[in-house]
C-alpha positions in Angstrom: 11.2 31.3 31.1 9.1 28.9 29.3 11.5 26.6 27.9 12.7 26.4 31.5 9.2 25.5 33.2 8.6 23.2 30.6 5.3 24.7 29.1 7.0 24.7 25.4 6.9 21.1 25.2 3.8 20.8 26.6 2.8 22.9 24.0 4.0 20.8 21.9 2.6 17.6 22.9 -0.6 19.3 22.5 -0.3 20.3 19.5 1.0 16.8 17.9 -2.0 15.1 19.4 -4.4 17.6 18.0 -3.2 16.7 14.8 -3.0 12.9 15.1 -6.5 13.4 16.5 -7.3 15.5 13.1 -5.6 12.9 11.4 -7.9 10.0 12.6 -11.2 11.5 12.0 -13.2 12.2 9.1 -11.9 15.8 8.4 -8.4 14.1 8.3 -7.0 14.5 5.2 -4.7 11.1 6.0 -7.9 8.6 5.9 -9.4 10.9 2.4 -6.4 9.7 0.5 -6.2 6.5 2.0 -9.8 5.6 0.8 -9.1 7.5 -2.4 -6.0 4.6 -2.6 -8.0 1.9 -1.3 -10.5 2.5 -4.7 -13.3 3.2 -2.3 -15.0 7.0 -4.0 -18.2 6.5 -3.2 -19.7 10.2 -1.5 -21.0 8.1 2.1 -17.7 5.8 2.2 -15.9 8.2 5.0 -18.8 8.2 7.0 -19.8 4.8 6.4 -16.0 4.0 7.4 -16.0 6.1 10.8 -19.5 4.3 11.5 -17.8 0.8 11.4 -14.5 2.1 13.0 -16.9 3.2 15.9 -19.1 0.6 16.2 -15.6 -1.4 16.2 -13.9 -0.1 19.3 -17.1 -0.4 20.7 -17.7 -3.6 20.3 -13.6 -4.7 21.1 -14.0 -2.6 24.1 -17.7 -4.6 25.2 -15.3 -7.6 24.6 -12.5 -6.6 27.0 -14.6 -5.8 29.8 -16.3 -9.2 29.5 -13.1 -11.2 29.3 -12.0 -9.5 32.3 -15.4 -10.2 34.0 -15.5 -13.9 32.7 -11.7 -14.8 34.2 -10.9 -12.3 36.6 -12.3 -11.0 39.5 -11.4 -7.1 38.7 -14.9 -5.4 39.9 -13.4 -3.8 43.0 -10.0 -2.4 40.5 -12.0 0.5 38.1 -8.3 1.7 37.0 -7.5 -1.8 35.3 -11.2 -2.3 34.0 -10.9 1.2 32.6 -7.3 0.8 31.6 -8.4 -2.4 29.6 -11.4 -1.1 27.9 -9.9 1.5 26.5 -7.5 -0.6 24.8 -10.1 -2.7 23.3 -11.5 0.6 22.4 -8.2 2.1 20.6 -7.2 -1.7 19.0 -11.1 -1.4 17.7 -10.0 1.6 16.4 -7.1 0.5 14.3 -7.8 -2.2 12.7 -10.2 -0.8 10.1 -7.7 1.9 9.5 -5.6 -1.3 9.2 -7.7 -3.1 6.9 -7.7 0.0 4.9 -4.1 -0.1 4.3 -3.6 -3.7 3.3 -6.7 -2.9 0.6 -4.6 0.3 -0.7 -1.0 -1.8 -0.7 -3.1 -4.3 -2.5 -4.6 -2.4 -5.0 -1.1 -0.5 -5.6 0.7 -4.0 -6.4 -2.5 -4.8 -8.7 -1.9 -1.6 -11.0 2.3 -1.8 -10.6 1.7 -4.9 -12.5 0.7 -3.9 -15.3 2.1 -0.5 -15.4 5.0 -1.2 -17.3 3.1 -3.0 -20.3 0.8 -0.3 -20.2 3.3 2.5 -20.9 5.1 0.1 -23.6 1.5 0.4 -25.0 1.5 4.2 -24.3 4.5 4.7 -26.8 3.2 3.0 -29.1 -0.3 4.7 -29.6 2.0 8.1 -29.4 4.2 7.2 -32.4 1.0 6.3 -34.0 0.0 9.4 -34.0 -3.0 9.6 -31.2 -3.1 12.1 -28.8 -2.5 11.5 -25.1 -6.3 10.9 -24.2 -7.4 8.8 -26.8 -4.2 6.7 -26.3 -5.1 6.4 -22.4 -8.5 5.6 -23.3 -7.5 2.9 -25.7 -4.9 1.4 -23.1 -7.7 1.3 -20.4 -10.1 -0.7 -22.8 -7.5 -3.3 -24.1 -6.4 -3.5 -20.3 -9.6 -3.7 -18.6 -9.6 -7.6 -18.5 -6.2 -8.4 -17.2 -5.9 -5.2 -15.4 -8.9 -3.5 -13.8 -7.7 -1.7 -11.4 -5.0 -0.1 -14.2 -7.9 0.7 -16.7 -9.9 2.4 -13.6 -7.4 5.1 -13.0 -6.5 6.1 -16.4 -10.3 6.7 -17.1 -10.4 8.5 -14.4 -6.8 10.2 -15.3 -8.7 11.0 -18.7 -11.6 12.0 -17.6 -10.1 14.6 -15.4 -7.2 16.0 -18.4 -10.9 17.0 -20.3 -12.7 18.5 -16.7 -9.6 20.2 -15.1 -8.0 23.5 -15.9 -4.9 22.6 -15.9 -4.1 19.8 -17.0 -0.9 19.0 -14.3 -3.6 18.5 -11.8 -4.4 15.0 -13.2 -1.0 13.5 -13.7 -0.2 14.8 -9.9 -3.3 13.6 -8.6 -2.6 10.4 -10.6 0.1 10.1 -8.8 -1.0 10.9 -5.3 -3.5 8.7 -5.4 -0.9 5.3 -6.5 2.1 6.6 -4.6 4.5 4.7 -6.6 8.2 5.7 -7.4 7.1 4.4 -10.8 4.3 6.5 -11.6 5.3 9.6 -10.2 8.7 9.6 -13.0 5.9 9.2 -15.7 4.1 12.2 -14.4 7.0 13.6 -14.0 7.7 13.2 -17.7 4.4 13.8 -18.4 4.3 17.6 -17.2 7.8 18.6 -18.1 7.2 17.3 -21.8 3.8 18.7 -22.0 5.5 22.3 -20.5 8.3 22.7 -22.6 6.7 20.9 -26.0 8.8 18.3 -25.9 8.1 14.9 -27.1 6.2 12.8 -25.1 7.1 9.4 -26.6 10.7 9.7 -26.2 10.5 10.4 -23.0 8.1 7.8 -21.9 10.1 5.3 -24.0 13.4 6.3 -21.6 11.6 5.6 -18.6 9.8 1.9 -19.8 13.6 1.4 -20.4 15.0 2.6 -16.9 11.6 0.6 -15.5 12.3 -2.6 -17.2 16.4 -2.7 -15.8 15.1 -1.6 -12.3 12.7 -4.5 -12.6 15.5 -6.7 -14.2 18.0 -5.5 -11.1 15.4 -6.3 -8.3 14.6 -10.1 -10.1 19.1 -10.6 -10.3 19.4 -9.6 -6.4 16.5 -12.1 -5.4 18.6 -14.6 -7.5 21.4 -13.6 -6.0 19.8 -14.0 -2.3 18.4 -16.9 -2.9 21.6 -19.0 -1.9 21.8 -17.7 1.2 18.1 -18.4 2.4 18.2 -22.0 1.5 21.4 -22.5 3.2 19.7 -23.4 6.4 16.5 -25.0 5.1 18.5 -27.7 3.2 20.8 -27.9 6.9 17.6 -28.5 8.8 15.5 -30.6 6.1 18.0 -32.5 3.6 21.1 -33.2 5.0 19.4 -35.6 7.9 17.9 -37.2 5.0 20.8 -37.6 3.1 22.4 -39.0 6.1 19.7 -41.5 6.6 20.0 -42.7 3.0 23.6 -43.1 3.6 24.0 -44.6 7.2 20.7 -46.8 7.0 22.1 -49.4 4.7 25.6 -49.8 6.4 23.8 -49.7 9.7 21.3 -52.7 8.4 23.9 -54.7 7.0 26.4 -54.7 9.5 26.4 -57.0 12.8 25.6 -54.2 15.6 22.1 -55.5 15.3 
């Protein structure tokens, strides 16, 4: 009987917007790991972020209903001034949240950068005989220069491997926190060789191997597209030109003019 009244997907609807709603406040576990990605871990940052995403659709929403007021007269239609305002209010809303995420994407193409020299490195302070920790801690010190945002979270990878139980916890978290296909095969490796007592340098030697022909793939299909993508460019921009080089002469020198 409720499927057939319809109460079931009301339910529903209810439920998903309670959780979206969860989602976009400061108990929402969506905007933690989005800071944590964005490099902002400072204890007052989530509530110093809802503050400005507040004052925000505030302020977008004061700016609606005084564009409305400026050129229209819409005093005598509440539904449209309401209607407006709390658009303004909602875009206010989003575009910290979107801010947020370009700062993440950024800082994510920042460490994939390097990631690959860093685990070249990796393999080599393993065969050398260091131990995981002090090799991470050397990487992050030779790296800090060219790659900040690299030596940042393996300090903070090493730092947890010494504080955490297990020591899983910081590869995963590691890898929650960058959210790259990349990183989360080296963790990956990581825990499996570390669980079974396998080598670690082998393995992390396989993957900077698969890395660098994924890398070497991706660069060949750009080549490869390349052609395509200039076709019409050179259309539009250099074959007029090429024309005019061509037809300006004979059109100069002959007796039509």
């Amino acid at each position: 009987m409720r499927e057939l009244t319809g109460e079931l997907p009301l339910d529903e609807v209810r439920r998903k917007a309670a959780d979206w709603l969860a989602s976009q406040t400061i108990i929402g576990p969506h905007h933690k790991l989005l800071m944590t990605q964005a490099g902002l871990r400072q204890s007052q940052a989530m509530l110093y972020f809802e503050v400005i995403r507040i004052l925000c659709g505030i302020v977008c929403g004061v700016l609606a209903y005084l564009t409305l007021d400026i050129y229209g007269n819409y005093s005598d239609r509440s539904i449209i001034v309401f209607s407006f305002v709390v658009l303004g209010f909602l875009i206010g809303l989003y575009l910290p949240g979107r801010y947020l995420k370009r700062r993440a994407k950024k800082r994510k193409e920042m460490f994939d950068k390097y990631w690959d020299d860093a685990i070249g490195l990796l393999v080599i302070c393993l065969d050398a005989g260091l131990s995981i920790e002090v090799a991470m801690r050397r990487i992050a010190r030779e790296l800090v220069a060219t790659a900040p945002v690299l030596a940042e979270e393996i300090i903070i990878t090493v730092t947890e491997l010494t504080l955490l139980r297990e020591r899983r916890l910081a590869y995963l978290r590691l890898s929650q926190r960058m959210d790259l296909a990349s990183v989360k095969s080296v963790t990956i490796a990581l825990i499996q060789a570390e669980k079974q007592g396998a080598s670690i340098s082998r393995s992390l030697r396989v993957i900077s191997q698969t890395n660098r022909q994924t890398r070497i793939s991706l660069a060949e299909e750009k080549a490869a597209a390349l052609g395509p993508k200039m076709t019409l460019p050179m259309v539009i921009f250099f074959l007029p030109v090429i024309f005019v080089i061509i037809l300006a002469p004979v059109i100069l020198n002959s007796d039509f003019l």
